[in-house]
ChimeraX commands (.cxc) that place a marker at each C-alpha (Angstrom):
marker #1 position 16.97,-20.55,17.24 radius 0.5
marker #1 position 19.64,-19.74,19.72 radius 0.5
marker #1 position 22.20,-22.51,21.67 radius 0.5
marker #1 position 23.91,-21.24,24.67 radius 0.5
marker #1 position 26.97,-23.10,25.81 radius 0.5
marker #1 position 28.84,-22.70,28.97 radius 0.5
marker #1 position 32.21,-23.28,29.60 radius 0.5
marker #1 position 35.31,-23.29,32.34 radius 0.5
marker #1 position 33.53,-24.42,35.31 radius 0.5
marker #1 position 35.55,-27.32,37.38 radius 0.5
marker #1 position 36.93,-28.17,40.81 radius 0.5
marker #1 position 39.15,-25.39,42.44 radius 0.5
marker #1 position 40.34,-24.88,46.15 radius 0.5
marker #1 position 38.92,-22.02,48.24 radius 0.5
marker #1 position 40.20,-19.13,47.41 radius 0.5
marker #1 position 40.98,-19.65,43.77 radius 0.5
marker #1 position 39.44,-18.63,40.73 radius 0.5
marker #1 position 37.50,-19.42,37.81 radius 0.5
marker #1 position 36.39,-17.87,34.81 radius 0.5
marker #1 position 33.66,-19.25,32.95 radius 0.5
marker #1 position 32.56,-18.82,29.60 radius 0.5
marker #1 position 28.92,-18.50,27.72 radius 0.5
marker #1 position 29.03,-18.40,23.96 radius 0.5
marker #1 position 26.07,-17.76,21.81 radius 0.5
marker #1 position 25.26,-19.38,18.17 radius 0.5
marker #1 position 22.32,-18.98,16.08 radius 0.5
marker #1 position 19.83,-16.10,14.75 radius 0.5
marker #1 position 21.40,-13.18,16.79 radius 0.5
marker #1 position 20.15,-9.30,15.89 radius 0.5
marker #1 position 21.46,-8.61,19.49 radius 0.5
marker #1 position 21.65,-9.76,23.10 radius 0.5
marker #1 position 19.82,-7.31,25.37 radius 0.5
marker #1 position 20.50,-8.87,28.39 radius 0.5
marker #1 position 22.88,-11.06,29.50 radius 0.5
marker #1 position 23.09,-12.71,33.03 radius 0.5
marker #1 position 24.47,-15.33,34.78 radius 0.5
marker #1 position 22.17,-17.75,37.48 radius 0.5
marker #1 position 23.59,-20.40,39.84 radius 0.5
marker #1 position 21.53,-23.10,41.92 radius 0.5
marker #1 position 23.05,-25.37,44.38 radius 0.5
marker #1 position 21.49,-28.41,45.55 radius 0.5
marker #1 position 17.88,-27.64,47.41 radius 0.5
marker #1 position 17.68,-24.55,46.56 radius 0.5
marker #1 position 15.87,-22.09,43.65 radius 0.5
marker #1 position 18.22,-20.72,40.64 radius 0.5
marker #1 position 19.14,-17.47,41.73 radius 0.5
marker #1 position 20.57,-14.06,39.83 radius 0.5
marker #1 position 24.45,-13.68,40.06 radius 0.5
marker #1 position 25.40,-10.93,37.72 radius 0.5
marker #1 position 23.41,-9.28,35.09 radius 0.5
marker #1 position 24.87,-6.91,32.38 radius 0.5
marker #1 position 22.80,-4.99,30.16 radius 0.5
marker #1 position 23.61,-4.08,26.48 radius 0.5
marker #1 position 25.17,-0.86,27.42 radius 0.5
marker #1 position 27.29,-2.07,30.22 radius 0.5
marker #1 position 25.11,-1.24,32.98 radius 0.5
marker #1 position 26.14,-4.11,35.90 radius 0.5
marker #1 position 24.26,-5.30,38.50 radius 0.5
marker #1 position 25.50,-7.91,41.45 radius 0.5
marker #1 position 24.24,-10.09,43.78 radius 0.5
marker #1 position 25.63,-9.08,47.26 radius 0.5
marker #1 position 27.24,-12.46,48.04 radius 0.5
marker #1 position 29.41,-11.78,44.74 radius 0.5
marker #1 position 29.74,-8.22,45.13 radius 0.5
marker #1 position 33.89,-7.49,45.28 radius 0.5
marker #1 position 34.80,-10.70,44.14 radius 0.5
marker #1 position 33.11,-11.47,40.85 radius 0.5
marker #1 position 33.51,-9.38,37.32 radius 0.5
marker #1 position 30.80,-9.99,34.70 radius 0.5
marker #1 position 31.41,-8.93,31.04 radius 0.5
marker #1 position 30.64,-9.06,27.25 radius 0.5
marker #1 position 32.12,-9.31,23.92 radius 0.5
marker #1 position 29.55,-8.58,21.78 radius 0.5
marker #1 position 31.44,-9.35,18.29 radius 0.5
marker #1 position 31.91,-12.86,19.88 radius 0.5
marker #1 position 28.14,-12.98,21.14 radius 0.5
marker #1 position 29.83,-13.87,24.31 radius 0.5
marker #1 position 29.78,-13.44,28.08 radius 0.5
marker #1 position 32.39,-13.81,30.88 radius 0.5
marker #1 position 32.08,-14.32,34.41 radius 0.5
marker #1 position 35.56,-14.26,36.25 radius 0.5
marker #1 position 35.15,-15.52,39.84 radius 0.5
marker #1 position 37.92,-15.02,42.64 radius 0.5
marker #1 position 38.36,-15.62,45.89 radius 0.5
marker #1 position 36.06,-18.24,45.81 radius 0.5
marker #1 position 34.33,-19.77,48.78 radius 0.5
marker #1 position 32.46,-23.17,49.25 radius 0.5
marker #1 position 28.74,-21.35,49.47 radius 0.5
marker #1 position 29.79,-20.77,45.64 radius 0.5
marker #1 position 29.43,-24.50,44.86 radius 0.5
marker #1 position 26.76,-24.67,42.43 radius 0.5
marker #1 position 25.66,-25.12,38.31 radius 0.5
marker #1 position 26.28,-21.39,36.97 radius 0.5
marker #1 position 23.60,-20.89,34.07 radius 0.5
marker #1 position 23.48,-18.28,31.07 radius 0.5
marker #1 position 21.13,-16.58,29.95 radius 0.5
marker #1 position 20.65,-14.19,27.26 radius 0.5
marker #1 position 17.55,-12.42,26.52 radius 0.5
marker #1 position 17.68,-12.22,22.44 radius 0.5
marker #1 position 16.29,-10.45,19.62 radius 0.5
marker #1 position 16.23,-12.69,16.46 radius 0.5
marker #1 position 15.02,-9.53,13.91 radius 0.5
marker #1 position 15.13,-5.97,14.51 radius 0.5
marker #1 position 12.01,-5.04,16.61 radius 0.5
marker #1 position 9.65,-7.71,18.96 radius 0.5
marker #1 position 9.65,-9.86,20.20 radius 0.5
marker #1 position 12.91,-10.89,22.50 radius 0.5
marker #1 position 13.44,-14.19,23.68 radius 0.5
marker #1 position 15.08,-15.73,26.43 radius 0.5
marker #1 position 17.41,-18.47,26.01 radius 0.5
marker #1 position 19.39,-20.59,28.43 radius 0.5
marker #1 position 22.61,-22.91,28.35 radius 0.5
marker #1 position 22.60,-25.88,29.98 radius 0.5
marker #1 position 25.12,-25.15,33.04 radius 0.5
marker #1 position 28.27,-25.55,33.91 radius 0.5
marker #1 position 29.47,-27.15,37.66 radius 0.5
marker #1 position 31.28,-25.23,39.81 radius 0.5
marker #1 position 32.65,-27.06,42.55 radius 0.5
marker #1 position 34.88,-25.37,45.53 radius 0.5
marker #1 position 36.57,-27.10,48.03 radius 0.5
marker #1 position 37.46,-26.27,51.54 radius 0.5
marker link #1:1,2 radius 0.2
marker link #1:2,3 radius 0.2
marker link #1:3,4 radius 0.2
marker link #1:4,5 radius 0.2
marker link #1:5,6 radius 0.2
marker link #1:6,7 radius 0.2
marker link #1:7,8 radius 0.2
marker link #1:8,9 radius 0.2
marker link #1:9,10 radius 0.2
marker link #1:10,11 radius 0.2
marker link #1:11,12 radius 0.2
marker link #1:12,13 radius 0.2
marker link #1:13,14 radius 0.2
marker link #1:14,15 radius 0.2
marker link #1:15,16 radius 0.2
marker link #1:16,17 radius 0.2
marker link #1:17,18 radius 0.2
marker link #1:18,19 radius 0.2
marker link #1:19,20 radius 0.2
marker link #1:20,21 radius 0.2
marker link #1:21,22 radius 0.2
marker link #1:22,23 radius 0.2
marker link #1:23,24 radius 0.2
marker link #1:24,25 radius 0.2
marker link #1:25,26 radius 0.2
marker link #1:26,27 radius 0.2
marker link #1:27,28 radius 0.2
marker link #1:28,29 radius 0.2
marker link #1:29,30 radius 0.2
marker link #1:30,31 radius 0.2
marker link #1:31,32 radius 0.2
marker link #1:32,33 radius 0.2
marker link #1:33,34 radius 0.2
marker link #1:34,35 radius 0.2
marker link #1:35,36 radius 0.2
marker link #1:36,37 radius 0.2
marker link #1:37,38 radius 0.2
marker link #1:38,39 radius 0.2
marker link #1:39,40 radius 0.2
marker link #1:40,41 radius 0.2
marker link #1:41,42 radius 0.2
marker link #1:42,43 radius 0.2
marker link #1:43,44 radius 0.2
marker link #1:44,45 radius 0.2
marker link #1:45,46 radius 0.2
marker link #1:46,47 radius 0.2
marker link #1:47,48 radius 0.2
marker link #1:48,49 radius 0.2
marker link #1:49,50 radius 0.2
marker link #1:50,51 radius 0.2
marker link #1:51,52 radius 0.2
marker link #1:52,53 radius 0.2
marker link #1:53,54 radius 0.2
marker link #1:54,55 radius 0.2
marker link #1:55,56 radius 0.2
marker link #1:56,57 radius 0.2
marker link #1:57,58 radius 0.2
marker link #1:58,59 radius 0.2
marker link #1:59,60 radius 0.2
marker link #1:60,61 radius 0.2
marker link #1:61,62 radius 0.2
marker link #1:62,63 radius 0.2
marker link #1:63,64 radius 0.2
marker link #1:64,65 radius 0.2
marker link #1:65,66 radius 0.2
marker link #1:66,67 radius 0.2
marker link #1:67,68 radius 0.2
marker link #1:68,69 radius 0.2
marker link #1:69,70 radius 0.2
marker link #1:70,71 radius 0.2
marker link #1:71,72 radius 0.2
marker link #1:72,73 radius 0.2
marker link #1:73,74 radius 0.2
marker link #1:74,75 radius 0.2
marker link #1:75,76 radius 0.2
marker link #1:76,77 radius 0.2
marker link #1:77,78 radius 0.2
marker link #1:78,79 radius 0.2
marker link #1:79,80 radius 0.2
marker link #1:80,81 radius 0.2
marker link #1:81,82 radius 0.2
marker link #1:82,83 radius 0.2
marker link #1:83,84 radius 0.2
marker link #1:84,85 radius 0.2
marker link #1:85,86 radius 0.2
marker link #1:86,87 radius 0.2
marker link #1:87,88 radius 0.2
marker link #1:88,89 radius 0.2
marker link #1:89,90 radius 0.2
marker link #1:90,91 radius 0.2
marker link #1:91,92 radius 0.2
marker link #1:92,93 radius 0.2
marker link #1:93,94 radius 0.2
marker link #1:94,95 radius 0.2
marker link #1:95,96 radius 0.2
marker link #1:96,97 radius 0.2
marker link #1:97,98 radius 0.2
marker link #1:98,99 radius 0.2
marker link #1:99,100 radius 0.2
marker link #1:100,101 radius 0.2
marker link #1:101,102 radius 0.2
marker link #1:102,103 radius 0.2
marker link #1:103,104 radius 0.2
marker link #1:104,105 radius 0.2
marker link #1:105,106 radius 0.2
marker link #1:106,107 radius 0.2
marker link #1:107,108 radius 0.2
marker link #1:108,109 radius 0.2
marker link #1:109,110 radius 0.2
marker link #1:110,111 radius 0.2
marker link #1:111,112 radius 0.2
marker link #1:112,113 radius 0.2
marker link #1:113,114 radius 0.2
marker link #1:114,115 radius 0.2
marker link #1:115,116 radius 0.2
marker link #1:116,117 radius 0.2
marker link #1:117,118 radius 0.2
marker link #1:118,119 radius 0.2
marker link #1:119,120 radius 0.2
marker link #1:120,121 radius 0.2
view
């Protein structure tokens, strides 16, 4: 059993920044895969950042420049630091960690329960 919680979402002005925060507890042999989602209001969760075990990076284009995801593995933690914010990124920014309880399969995928981001014009 894994718990994801998110922190350091909030209210900020365009152009600001933000850096939030998704720590891991539980039966952890390692974190594969760790990403960060967002969904705004009538719309489908959608992939912001995604950073694999060994570092690898990939971005959505509408964070591309502006957004810098990372991990501390000791701390079974991931970062997301967001600047130059814009309105568009208004939205509940999710975790996710794809997990491996025990050495070997199977992996599972595990999600926190989001954290608001809310940017003003």
């Amino acid at each position: 059993q894994v718990q994801l919680v998110e922190s350091g979402g909030g209210l900020v002005q365009a152009g600001g920044s933000l850096r939030l925060s998704c720590a891991a507890s539980g039966s952890i042999f390692s974190i594969n895969t760790m990403a960060w989602y967002r969904q705004a209001p009538g719309k489908q969760r959608e992939l912001v950042a995604r950073i694999t075990k060994g570092g690898s990076t990939n971005y959505a284009d509408y964070v591309k420049g502006r957004f810098t995801i990372s991990r501390d593995d000791s701390k079974t933690t991931m970062y997301l630091q967001m600047n130059s914010l814009k309105p568009e990124d208004t939205a509940v920014y999710y975790c996710n960690y794809h997990v491996q309880p025990n050495p070997g399969p199977p992996e599972f995928s595990y999600w926190g329960q989001g954290t608001q981001v809310t940017v003003s014009s």
